[in-house]
TORNUMAR-889352 format. One record per residue (C-alpha): residue in one letter; x, y negated, z negated. Coordinates in Angstrom, 2 decimals. Example, Ala and Ser with C-alpha at 12.3 -4.5 7.8 and 13.67 -1.06 7.14 Angstrom:
// TORNUMAR-889352
PT  residuo       px       py       pz
PT        A    12.30     4.50    -7.80
PT        S    13.67     1.06    -7.14
END
This chain:
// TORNUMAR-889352
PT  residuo       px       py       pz
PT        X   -11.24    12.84    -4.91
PT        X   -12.76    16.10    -5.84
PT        X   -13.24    18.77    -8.34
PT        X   -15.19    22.64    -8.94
PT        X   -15.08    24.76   -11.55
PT        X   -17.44    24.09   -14.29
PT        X   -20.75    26.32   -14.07
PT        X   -21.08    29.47   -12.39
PT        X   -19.93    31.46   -14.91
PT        X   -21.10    34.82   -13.43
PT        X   -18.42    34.37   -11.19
PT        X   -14.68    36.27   -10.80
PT        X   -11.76    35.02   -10.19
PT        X   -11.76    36.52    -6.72
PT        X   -15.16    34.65    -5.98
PT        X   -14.29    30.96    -7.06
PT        X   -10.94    31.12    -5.38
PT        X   -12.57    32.25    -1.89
PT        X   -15.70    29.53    -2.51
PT        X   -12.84    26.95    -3.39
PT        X   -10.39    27.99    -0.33
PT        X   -13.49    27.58     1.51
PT        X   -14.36    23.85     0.29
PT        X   -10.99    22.58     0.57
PT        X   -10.65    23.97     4.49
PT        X   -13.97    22.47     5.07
PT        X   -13.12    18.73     3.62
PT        X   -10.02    18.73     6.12
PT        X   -11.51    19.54     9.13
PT        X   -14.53    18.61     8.61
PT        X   -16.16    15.82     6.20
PT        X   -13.08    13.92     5.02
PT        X   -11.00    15.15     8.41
PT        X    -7.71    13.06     8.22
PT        X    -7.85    12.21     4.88
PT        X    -5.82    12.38     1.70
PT        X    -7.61    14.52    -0.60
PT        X    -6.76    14.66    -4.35
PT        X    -8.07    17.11    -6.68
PT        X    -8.57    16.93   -10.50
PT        X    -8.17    19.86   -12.59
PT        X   -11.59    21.01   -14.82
PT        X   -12.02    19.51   -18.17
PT        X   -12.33    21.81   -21.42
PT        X   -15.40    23.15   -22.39
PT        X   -15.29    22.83   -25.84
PT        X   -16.85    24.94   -28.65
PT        X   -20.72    24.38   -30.02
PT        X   -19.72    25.97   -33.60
PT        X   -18.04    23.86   -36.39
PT        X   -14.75    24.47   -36.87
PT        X   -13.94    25.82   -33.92
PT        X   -12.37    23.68   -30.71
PT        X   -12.90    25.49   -27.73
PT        X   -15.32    27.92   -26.39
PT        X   -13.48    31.18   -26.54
PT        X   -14.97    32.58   -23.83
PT        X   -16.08    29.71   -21.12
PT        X   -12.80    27.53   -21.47
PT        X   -10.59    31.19   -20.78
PT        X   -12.04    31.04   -17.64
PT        X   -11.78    27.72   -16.93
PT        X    -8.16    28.10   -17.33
PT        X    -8.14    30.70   -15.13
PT        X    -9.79    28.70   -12.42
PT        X    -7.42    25.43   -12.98
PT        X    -4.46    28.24   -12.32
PT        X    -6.31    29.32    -8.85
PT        X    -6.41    25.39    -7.95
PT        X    -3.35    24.58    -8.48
PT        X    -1.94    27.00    -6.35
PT        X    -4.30    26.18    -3.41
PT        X    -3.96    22.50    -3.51
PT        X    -0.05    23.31    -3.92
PT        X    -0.53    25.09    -0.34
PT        X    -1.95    22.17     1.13
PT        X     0.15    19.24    -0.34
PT        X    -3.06    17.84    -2.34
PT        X    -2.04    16.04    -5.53
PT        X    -3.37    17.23    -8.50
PT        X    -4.68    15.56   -11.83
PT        X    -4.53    17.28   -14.89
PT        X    -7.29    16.11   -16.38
PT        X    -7.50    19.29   -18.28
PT        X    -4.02    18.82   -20.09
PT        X    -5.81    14.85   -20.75
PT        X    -8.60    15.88   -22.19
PT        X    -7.87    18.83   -24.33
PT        X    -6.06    17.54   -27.21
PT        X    -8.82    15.23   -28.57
PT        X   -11.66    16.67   -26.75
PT        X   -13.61    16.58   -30.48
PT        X   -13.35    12.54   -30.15
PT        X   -14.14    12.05   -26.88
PT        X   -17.35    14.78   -26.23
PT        X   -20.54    13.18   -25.71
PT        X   -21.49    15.68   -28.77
PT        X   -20.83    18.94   -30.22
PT        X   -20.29    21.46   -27.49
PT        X   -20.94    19.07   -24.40
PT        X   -19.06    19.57   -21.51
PT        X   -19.73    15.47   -20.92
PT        X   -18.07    12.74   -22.56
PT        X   -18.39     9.48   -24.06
PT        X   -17.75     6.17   -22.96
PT        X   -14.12     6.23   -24.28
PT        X   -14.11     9.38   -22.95
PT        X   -15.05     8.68   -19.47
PT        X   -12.54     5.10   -19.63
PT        X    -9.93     8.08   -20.55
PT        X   -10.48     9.71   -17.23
PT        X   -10.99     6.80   -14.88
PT        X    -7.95     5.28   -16.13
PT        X    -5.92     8.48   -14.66
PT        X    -7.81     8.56   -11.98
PT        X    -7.32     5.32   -10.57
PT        X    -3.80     4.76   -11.63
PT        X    -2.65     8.17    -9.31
PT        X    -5.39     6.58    -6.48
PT        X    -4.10     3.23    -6.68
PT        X    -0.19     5.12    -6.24
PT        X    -1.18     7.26    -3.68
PT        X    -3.11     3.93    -1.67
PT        X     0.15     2.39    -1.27
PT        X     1.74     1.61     2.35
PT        X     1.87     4.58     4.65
PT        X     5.74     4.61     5.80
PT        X     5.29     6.24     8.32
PT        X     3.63     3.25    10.24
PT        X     5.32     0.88     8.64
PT        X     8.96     0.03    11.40
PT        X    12.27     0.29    10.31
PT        X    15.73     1.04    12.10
PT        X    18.38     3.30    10.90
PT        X    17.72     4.92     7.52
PT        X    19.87     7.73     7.48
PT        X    23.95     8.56     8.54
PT        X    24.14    11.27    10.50
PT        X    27.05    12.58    12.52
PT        X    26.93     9.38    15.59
PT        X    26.13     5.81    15.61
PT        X    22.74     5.26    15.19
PT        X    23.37     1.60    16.37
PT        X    25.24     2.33    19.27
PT        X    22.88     4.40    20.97
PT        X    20.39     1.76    20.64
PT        X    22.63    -0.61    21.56
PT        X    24.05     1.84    25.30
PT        X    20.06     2.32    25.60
PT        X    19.04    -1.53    26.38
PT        X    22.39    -1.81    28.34
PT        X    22.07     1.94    30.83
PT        X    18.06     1.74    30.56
PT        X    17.52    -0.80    33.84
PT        X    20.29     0.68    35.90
PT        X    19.01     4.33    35.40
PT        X    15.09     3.29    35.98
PT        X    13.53     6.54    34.67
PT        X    11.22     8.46    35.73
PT        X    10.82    10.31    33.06
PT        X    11.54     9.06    29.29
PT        X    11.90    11.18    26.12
PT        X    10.87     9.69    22.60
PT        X    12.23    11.59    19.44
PT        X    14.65    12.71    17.36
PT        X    17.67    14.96    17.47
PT        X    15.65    17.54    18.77
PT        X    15.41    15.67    21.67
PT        X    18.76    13.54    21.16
PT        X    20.65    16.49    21.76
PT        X    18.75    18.27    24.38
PT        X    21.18    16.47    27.04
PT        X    21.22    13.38    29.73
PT        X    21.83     9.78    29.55
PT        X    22.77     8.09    26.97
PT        X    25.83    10.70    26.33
PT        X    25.90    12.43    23.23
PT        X    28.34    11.26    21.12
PT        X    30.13    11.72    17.77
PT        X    30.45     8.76    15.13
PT        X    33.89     7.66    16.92
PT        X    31.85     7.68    20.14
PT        X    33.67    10.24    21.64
PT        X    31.15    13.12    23.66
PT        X    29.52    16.01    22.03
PT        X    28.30    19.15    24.45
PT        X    24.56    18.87    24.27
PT        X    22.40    21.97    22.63
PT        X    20.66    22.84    26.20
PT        X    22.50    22.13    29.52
PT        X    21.25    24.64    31.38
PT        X    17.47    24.46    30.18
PT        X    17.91    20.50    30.78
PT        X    18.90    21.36    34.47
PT        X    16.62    23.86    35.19
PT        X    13.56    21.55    34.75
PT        X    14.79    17.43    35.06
PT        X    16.90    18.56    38.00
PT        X    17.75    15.43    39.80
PT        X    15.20    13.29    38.29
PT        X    16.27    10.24    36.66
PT        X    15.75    10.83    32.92
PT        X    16.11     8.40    30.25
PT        X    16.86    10.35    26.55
PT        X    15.73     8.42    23.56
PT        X    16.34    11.02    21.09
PT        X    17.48     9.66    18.11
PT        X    19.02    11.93    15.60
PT        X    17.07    11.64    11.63
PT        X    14.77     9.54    13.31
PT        X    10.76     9.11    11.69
PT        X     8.20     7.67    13.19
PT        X     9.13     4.40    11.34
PT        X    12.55     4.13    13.69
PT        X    10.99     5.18    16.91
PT        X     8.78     2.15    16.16
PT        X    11.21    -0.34    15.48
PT        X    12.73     0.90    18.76
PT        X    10.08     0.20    20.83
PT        X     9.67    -2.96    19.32
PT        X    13.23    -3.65    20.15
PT        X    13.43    -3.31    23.89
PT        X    13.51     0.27    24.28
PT        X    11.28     0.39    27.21
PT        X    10.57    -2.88    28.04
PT        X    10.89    -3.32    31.56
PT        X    10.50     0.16    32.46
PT        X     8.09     1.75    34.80
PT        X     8.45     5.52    34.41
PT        X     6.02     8.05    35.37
PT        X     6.01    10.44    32.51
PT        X     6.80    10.00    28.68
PT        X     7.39    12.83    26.22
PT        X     7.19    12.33    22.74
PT        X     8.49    14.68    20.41
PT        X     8.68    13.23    17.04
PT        X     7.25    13.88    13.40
PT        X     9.22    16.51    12.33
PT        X    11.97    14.12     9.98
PT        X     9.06    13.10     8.12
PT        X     8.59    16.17     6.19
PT        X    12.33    15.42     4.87
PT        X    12.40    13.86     1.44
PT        X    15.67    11.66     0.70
PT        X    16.72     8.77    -1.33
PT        X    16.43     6.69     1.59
PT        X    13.01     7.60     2.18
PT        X    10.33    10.05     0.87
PT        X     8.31    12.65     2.55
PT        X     5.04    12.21     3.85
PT        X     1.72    13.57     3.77
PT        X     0.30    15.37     6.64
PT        X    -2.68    12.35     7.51
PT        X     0.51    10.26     7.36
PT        X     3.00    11.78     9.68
PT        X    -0.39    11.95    12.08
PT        X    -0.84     8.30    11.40
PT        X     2.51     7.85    12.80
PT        X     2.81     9.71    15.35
PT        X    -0.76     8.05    16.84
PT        X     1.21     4.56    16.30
PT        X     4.26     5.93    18.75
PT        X     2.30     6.94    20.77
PT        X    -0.04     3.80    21.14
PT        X     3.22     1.62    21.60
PT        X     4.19     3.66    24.16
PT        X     1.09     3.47    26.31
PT        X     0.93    -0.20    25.66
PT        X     3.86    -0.67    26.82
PT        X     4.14     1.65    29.93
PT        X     0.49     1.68    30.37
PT        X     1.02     3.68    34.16
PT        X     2.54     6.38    33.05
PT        X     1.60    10.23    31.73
PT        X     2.33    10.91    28.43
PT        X     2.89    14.14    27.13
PT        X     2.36    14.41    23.16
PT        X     4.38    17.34    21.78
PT        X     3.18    18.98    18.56
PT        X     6.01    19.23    16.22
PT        X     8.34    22.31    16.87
PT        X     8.00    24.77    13.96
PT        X    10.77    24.95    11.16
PT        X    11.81    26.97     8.48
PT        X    12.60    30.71     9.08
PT        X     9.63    32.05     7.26
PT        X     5.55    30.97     8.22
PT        X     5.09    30.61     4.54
PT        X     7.71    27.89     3.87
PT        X     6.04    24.80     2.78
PT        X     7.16    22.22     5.05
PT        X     5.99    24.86     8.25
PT        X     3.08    24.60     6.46
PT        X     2.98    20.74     6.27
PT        X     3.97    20.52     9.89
PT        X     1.12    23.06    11.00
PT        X    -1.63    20.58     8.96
PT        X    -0.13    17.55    10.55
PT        X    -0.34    19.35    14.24
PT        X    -3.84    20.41    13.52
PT        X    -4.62    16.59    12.71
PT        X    -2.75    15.94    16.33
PT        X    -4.63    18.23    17.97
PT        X    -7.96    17.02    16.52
PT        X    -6.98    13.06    17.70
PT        X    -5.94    14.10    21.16
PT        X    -8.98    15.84    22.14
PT        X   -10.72    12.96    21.21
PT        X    -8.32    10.64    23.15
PT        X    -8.36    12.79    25.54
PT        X    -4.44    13.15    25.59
PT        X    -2.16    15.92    26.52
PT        X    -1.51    17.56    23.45
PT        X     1.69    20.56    24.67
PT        X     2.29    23.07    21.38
PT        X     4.90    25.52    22.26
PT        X     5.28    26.36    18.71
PT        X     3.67    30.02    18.67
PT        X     6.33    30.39    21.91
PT        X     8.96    29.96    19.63
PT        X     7.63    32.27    17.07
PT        X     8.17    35.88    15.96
PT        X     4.69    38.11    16.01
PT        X     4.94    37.79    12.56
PT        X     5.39    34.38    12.77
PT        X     8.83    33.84    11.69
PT        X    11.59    31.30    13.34
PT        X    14.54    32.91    14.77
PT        X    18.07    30.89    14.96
PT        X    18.85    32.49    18.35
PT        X    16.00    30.14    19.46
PT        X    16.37    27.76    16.60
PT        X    20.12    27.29    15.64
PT        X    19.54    26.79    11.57
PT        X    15.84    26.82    11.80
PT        X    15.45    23.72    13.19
PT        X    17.30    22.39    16.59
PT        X    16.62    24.65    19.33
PT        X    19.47    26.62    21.16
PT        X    19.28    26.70    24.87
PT        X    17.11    29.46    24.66
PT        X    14.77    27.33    22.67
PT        X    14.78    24.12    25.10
PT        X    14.13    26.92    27.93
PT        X    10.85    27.23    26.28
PT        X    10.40    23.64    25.86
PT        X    11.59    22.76    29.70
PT        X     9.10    25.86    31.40
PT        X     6.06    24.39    29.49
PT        X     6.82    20.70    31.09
PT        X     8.08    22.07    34.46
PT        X     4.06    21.99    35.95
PT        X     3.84    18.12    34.52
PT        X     7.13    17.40    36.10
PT        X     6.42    19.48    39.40
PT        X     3.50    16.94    39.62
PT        X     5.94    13.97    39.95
PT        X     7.36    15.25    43.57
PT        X     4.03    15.65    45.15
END
């Protein structure tokens, strides 16, 4: 929890939103790395002569600054506390004395109170960690394809097993792609899917709308028990910037969180093989969307944890980008799920990990 703004007074606009761009990137990759943050907006600064609330000049600027902050910790999904908006309407009663910038001790009870009632919110459960099967309907049986998994999984005996979600669901191979009345559905990316699993034995468990939260309750549920492949894949995170009724969005250190847990379960239970950790496929056409914003925090987070697990971390996100940094849908049908040309990317970054399994 964290706040600047009071003090300094010399400085612009320009200046305190460069020093406070500049404390913010340094508390998430740095001191409080993986953390949530939350930032409280300055307090008033009221007015030393009678009759008069505010100080005309110092509280204009604090305005200005709470403005600045509010956009910045919008950009990087910290909540904000208004303390300001708190504060200001009886800041006479609750000022230490005439013109302070400090307050009282019913003053100070004020702001802990809203403090720890949005701390004690935002410490609740992380989802994302927390396992759960199906949460959303989508256009097949979520239950079915669980249910074809535990029943094809020992016959196939993989080699090489995908984790995800639709992205990976509908990539191609066993289980069959199918519709809600179980009939087939062409995958997204035959040809890619050929051109780099060949004639391996491949076991899809690409789920579509799954989070974290379902590709743990899968795991727990027999998913790979047994199974001795060579190389995993996991591709997941992406459904957890999605906000629904059925279950809300999460925060960047959260989706991370999560997609640590998959991959722990995975290498406890197929401790022999490789595992490949994707970082999560850029969406949205444009680079300044929030949720491609979201996703890039959470990959940096990724990134961070498997250097120090010494993991294979694969990002073929800036592949799949524009120089300008925009999606296209002729590699991203609808900014999101990859057309073949998209998986072609995908499948020529894995082809050196899966040339390995032949030799």
């Amino acid at each position: 929890h964290f706040n600047n703004g009071l003090h300094g007074w010399h400085l612009d606009s320009a200046a305190y939103e460069k020093g406070l761009r500049r404390y913010v990137r340094f508390l998430k990759t740095h001191k409080a790395r993986g953390c949530q943050l939350i930032y409280s907006l300055t307090t008033p600064v009221p007015s030393k002569e009678e009759g008069v609330k505010l100080d005309p000049v110092r509280n204009q600027i604090v305005l200005a600054r709470n403005r600045i902050a509010r956009k910045i910790m919008a950009e990087n999904h910290i909540p904000v506390i208004d303390l300001y908006g708190l504060m200001e309407p009886d800041i006479e009663k609750y000022s230490a004395s005439k013109g302070d910038v400090h307050y009282n001790k019913q003053g100070y009870e004020r702001i802990a109170t809203r403090i720890t009632e949005v701390i004690a919110n935002i410490l609740k459960e992380n989802t994302a960690v927390i396992p759960v099967p199906k949460l959303e309907n989508d256009s097949y049986d979520w239950w079915a394809r669980h249910a074809e998994v535990l029943q094809i999984k020992d016959s196939i005996d993989p080699e090489i097993i995908l984790i995800g979600n639709s992205i990976t669901h509908f990539w191609g191979g066993k289980p069959t792609i199918r519709y809600a009345d179980g009939t087939p559905r062409k995958p997204n990316g035959p040809k890619s899917w050929d051109s780099v699993f060949g004639s391996h034995r491949v076991l899809n468990l690409g789920f579509g709308w799954d989070r974290t939260q379902n590709v743990l309750w899968r795991l727990n549920h027999g998913e790979l028990d047994g199974l001795t492949p060579r190389l995993v894949i996991i591709n997941i995170g992406t459904n957890n910037t999605s906000e629904t009724e059925n279950a809300r969005m999460n925060t960047a250190p959260e989706i991370a969180e999560g997609v640590e847990a998959v991959y722990n379960k995975v290498h406890s239970k197929v401790p022999g093989a490789k595992i490949i950790l994707m970082a999560i496929f850029p969406r949205e056409q444009n680079p300044d969307n929030p949720r491609r914003k979201l996703i890039n925090e959470t990959n940096l987070l990724l990134r961070i944890w498997a250097k120090e697990q010494k993991a294979i971390f694969l990002d073929i996100g800036p592949k799949m980008l524009a120089p300008d940094g925009t999606l296209s849908q002729k590699i991203a049908s609808g900014f999101c799920h990859p057309t073949d040309k998209g998986y072609q990317i995908w499948a020529d970054a894995l082809r050196p990990y899966i040339d390995e399994l032949v030799h």
